[in-house]
N, CA, C and O atoms as CSV, one atom per row, in Angstrom:
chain,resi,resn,atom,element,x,y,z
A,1,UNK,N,N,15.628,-5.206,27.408
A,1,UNK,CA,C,14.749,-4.374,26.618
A,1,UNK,C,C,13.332,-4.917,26.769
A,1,UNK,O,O,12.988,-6.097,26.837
A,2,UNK,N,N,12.608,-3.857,26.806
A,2,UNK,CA,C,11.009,-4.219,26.915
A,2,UNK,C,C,10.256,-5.111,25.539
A,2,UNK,O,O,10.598,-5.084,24.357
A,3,UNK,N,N,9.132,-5.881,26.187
A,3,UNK,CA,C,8.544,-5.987,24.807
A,3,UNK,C,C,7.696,-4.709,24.198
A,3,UNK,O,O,6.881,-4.031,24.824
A,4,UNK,N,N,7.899,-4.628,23.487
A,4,UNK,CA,C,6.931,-3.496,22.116
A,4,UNK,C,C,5.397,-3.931,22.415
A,4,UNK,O,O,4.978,-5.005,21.983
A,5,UNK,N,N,4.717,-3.208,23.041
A,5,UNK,CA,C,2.714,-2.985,23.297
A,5,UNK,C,C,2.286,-2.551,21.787
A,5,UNK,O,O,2.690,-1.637,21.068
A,6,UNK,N,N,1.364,-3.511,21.602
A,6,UNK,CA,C,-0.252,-3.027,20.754
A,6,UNK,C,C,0.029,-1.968,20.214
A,6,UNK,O,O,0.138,-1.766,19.005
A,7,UNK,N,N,0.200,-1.025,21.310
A,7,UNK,CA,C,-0.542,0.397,21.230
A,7,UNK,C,C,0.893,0.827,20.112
A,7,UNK,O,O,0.909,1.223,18.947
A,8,UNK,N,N,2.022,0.525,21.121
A,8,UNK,CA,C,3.354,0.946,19.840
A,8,UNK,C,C,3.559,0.817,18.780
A,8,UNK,O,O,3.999,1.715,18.062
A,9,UNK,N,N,3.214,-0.683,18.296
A,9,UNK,CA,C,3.355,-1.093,17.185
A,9,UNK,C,C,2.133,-0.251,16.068
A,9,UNK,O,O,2.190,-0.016,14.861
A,10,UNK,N,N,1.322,-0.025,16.858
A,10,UNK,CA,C,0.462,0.623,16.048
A,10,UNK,C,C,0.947,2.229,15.425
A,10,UNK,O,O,0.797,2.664,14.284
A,11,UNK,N,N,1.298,2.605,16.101
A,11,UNK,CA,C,2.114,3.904,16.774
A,11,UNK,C,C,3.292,4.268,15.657
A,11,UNK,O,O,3.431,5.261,14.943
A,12,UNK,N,N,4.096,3.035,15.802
A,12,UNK,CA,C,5.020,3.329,14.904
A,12,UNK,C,C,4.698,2.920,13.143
A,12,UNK,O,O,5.387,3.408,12.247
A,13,UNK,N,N,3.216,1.679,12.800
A,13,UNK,CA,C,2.813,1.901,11.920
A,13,UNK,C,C,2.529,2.964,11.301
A,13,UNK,O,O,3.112,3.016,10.218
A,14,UNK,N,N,1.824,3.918,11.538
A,14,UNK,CA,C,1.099,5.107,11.555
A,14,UNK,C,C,1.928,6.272,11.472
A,14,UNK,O,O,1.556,7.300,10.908
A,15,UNK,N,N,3.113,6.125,12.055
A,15,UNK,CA,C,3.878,7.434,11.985
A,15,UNK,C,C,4.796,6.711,10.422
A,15,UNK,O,O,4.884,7.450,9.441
A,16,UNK,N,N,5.300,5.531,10.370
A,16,UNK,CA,C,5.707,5.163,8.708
A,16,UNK,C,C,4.892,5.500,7.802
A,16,UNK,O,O,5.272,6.358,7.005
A,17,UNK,N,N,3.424,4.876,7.648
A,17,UNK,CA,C,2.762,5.293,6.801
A,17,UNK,C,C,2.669,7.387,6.917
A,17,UNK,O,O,2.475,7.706,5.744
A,18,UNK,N,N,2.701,8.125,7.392
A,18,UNK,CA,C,2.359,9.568,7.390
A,18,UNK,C,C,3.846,9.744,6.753
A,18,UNK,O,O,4.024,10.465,5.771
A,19,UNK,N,N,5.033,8.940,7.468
A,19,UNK,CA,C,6.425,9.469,6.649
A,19,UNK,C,C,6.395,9.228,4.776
A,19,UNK,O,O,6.876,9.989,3.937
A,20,UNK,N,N,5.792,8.149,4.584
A,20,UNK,CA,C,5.464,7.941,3.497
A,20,UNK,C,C,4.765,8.876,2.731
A,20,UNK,O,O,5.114,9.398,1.673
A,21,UNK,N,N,3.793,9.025,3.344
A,21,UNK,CA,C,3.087,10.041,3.058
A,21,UNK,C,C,3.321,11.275,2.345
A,21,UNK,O,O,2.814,11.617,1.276
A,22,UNK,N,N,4.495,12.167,3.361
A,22,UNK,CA,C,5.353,12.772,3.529
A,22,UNK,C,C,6.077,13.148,2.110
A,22,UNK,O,O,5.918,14.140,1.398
A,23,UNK,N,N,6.987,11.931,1.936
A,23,UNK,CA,C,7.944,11.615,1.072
A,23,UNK,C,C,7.354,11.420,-0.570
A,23,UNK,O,O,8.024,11.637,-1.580
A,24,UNK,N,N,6.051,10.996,-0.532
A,24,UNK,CA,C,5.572,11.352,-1.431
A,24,UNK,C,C,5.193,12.652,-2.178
A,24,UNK,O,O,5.545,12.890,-3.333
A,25,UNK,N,N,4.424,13.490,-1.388
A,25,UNK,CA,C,4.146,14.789,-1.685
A,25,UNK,C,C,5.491,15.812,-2.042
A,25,UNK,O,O,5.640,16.707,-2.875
A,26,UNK,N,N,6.233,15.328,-1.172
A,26,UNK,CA,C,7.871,15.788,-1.773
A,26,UNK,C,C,8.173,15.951,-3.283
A,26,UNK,O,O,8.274,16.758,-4.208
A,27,UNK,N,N,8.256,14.564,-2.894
A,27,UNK,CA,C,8.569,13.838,-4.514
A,27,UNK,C,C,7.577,14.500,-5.892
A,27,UNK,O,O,7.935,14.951,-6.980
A,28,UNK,N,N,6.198,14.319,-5.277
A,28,UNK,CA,C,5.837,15.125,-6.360
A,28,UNK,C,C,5.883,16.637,-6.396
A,28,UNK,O,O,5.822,17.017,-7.565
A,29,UNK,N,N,5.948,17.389,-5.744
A,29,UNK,CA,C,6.384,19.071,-5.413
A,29,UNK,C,C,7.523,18.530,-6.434
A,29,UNK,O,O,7.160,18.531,-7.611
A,30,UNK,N,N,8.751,18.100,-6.197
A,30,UNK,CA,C,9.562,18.127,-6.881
A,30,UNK,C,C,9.939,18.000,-8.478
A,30,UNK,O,O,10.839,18.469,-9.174
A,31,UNK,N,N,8.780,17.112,-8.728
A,31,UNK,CA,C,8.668,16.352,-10.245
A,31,UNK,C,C,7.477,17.558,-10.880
A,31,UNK,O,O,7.406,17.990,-12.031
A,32,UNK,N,N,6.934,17.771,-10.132
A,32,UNK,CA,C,6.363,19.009,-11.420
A,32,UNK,C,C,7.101,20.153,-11.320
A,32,UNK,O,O,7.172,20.948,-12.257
A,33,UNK,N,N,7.725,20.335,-10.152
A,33,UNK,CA,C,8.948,21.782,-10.611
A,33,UNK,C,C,9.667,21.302,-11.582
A,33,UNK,O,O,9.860,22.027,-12.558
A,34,UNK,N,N,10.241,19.947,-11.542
A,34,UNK,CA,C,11.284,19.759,-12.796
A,34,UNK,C,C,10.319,19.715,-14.053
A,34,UNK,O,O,10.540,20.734,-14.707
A,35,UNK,N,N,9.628,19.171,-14.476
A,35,UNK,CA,C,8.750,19.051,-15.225
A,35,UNK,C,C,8.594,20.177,-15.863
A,35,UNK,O,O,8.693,20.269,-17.086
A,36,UNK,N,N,8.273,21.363,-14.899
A,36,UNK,CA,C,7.166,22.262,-15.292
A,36,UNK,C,C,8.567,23.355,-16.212
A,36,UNK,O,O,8.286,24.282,-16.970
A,37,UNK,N,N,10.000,22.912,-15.869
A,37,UNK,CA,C,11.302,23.597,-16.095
A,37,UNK,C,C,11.597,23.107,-17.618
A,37,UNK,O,O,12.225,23.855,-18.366
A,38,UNK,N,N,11.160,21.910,-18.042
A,38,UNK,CA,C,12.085,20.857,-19.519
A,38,UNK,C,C,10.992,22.064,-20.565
A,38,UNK,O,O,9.837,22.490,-20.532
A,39,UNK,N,N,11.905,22.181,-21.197
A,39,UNK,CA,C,11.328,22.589,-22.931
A,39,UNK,C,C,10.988,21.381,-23.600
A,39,UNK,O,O,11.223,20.312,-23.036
A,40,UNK,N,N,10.500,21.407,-24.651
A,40,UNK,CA,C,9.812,20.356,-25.376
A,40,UNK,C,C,11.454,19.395,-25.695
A,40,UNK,O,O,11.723,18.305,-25.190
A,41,UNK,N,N,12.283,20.135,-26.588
A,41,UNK,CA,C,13.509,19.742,-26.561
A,41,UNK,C,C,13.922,18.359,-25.244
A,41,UNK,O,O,14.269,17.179,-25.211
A,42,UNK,N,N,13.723,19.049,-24.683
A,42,UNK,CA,C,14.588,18.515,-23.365
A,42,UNK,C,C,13.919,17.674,-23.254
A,42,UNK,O,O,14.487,16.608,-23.018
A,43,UNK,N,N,12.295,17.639,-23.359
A,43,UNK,CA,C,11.434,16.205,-23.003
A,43,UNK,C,C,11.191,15.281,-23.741
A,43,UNK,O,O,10.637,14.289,-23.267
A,44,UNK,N,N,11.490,15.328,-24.947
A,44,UNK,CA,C,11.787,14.539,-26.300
A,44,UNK,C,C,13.193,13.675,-26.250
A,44,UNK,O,O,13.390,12.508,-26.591
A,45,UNK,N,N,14.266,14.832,-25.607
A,45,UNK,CA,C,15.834,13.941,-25.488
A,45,UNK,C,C,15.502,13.126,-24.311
A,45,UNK,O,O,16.278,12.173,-24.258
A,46,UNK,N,N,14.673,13.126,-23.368
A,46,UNK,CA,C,14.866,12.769,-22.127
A,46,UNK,C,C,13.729,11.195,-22.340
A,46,UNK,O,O,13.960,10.052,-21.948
A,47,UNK,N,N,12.725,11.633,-22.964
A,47,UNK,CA,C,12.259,10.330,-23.265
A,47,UNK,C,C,12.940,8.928,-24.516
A,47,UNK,O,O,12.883,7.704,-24.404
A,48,UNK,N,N,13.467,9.694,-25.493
A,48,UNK,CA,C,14.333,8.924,-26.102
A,48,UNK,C,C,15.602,8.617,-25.721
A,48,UNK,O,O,16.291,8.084,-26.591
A,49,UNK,N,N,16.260,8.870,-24.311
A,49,UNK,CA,C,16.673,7.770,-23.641
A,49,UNK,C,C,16.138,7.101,-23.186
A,49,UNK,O,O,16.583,5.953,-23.183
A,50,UNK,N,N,14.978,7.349,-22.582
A,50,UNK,CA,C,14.656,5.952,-21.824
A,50,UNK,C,C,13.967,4.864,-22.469
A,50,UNK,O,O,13.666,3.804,-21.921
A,51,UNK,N,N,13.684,5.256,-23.935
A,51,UNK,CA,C,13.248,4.156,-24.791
A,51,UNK,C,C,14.456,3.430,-25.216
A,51,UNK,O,O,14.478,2.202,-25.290
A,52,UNK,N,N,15.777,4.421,-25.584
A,52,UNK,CA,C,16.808,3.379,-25.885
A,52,UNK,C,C,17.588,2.605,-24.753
A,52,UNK,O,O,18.386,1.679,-24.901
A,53,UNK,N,N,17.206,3.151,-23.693
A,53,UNK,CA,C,17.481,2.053,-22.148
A,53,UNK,C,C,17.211,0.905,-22.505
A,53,UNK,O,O,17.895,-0.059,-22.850
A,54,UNK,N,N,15.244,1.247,-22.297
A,54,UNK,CA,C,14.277,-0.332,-22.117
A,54,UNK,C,C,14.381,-1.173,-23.467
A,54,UNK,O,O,13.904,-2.286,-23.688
A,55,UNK,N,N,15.136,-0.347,-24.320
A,55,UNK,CA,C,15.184,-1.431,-25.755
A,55,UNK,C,C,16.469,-2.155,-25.550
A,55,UNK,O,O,16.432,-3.302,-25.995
A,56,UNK,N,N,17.814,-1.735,-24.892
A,56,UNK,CA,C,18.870,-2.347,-24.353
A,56,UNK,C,C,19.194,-3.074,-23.154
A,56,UNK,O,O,20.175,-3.736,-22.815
A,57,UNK,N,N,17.946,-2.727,-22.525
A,57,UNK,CA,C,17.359,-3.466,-21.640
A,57,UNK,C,C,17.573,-5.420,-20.959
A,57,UNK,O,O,17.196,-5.243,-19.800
A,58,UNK,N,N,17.736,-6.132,-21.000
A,58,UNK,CA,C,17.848,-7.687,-21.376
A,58,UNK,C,C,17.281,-8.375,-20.465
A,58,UNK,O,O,17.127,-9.587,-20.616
A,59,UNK,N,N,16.738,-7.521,-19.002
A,59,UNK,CA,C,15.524,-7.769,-18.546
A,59,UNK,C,C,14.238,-8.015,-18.866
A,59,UNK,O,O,13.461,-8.807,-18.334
A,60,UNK,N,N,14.093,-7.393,-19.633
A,60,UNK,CA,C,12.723,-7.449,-20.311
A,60,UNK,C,C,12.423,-9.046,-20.605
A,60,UNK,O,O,11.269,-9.474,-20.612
A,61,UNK,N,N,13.346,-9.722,-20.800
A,61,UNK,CA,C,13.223,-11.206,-21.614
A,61,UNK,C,C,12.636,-11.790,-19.834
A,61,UNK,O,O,11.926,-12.780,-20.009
A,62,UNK,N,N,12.742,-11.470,-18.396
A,62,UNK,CA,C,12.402,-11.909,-17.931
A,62,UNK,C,C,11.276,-10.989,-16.989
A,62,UNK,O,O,10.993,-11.308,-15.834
A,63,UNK,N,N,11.074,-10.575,-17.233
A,63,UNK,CA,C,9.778,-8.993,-17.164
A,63,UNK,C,C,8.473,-9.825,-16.154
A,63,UNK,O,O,7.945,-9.367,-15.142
A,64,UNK,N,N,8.173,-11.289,-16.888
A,64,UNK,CA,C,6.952,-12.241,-16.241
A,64,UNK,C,C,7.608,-12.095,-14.838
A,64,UNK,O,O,7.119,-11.498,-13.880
A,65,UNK,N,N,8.768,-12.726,-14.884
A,65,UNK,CA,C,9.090,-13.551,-13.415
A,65,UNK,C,C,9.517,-12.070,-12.254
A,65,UNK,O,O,9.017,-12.119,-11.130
A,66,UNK,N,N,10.185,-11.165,-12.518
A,66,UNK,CA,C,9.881,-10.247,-11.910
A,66,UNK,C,C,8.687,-9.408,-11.521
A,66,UNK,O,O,8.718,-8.580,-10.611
A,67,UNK,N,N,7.883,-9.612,-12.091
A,67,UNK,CA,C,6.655,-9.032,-12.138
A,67,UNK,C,C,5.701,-9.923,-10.990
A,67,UNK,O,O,4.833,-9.500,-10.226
A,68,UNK,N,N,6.186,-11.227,-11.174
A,68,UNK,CA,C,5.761,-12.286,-10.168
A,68,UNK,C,C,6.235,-11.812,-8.457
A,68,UNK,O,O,5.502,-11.623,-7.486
A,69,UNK,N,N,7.840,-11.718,-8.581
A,69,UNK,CA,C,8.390,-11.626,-7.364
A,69,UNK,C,C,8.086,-9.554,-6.558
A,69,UNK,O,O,8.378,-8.929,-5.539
A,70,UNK,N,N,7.405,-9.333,-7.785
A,70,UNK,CA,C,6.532,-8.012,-7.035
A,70,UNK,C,C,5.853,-7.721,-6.181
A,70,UNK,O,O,5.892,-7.089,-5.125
A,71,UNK,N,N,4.746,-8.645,-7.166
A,71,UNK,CA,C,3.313,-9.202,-6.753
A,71,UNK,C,C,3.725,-9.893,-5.245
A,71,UNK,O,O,3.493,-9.358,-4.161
A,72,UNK,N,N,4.165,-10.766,-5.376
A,72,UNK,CA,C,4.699,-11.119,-3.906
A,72,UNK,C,C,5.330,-10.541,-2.908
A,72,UNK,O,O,5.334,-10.864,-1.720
A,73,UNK,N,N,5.984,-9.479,-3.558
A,73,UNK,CA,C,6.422,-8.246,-2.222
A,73,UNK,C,C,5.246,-7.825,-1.910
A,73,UNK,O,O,4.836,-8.314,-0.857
A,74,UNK,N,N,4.527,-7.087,-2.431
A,74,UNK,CA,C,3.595,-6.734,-2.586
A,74,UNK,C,C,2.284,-7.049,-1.542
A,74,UNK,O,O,1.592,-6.257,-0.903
A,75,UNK,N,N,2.224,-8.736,-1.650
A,75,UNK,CA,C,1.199,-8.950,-0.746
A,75,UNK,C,C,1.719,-9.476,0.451
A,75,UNK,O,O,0.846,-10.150,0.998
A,76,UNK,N,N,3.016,-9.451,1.240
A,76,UNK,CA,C,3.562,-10.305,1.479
A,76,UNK,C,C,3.543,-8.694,2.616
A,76,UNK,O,O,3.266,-8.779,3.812
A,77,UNK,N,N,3.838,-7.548,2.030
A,77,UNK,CA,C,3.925,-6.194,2.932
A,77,UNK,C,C,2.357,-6.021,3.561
A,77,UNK,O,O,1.861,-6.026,4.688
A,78,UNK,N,N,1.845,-5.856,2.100
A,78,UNK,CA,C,0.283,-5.719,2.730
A,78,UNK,C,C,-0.105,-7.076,4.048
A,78,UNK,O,O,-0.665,-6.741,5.091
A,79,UNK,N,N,0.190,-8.189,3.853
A,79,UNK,CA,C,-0.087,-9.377,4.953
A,79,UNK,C,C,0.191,-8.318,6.519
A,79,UNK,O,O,-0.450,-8.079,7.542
A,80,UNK,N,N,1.663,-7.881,5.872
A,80,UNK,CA,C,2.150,-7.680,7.382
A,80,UNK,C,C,1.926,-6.307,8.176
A,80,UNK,O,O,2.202,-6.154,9.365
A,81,UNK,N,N,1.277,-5.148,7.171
A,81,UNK,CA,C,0.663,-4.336,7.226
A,81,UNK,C,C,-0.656,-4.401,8.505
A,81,UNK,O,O,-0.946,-3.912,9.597
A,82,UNK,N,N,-1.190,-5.420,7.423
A,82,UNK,CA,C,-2.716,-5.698,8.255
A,82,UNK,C,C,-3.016,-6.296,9.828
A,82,UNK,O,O,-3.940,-6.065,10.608
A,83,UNK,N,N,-1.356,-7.498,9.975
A,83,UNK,CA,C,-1.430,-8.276,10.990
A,83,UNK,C,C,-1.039,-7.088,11.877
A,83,UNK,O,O,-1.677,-6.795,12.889
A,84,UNK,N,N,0.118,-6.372,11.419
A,84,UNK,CA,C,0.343,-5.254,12.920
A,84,UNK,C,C,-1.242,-4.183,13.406
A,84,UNK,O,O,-1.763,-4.038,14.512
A,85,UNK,N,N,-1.644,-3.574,11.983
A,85,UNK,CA,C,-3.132,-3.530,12.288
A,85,UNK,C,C,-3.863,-3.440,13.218
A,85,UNK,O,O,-4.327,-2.475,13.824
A,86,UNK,N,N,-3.999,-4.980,13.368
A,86,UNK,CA,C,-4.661,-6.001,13.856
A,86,UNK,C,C,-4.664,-6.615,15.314
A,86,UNK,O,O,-5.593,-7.273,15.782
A,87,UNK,N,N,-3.596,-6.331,15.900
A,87,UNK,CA,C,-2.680,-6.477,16.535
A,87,UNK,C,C,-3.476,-6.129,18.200
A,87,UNK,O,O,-2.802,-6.181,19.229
């Protein structure tokens, strides 16, 4: 198998980020059709589950340290983002 050129790696950056892209605009097309569908009813039951989730929750007690190992995905993608870039 060949090595992967500059130009590819760039190539296939660029076409992830547009899939992303993509998958976003989806996602939201999708979330305001549902959205735009809930009666007040429905958005009242639907939020008072998810308050009695995050209150049953037992994550929360460690909320810092995940929040840490985010942050570190986080810059750790962006690093590798930039180096292909860069490239």
């Amino acid at each position: 198998m060949g090595k992967i050129t500059i130009k590819q790696q760039k190539s296939s950056l660029l076409n992830l980020l547009k899939g992303y892209k993509k998958a976003n605009e989806l996602i939201m097309q999708e979330r305001k059709f549902r959205l735009a569908q809930l009666t007040g009813k429905d958005s009242l039951l639907e939020y008072d589950a998810l308050c009695k989730m995050w209150e049953a929750n037992p994550i929360k007690e460690n909320f810092g340290r995940l929040e840490k190992q985010r942050i570190s995905f986080l810059l750790n993608r962006r690093r590798l983002f930039n180096k292909l870039i860069k490239l």
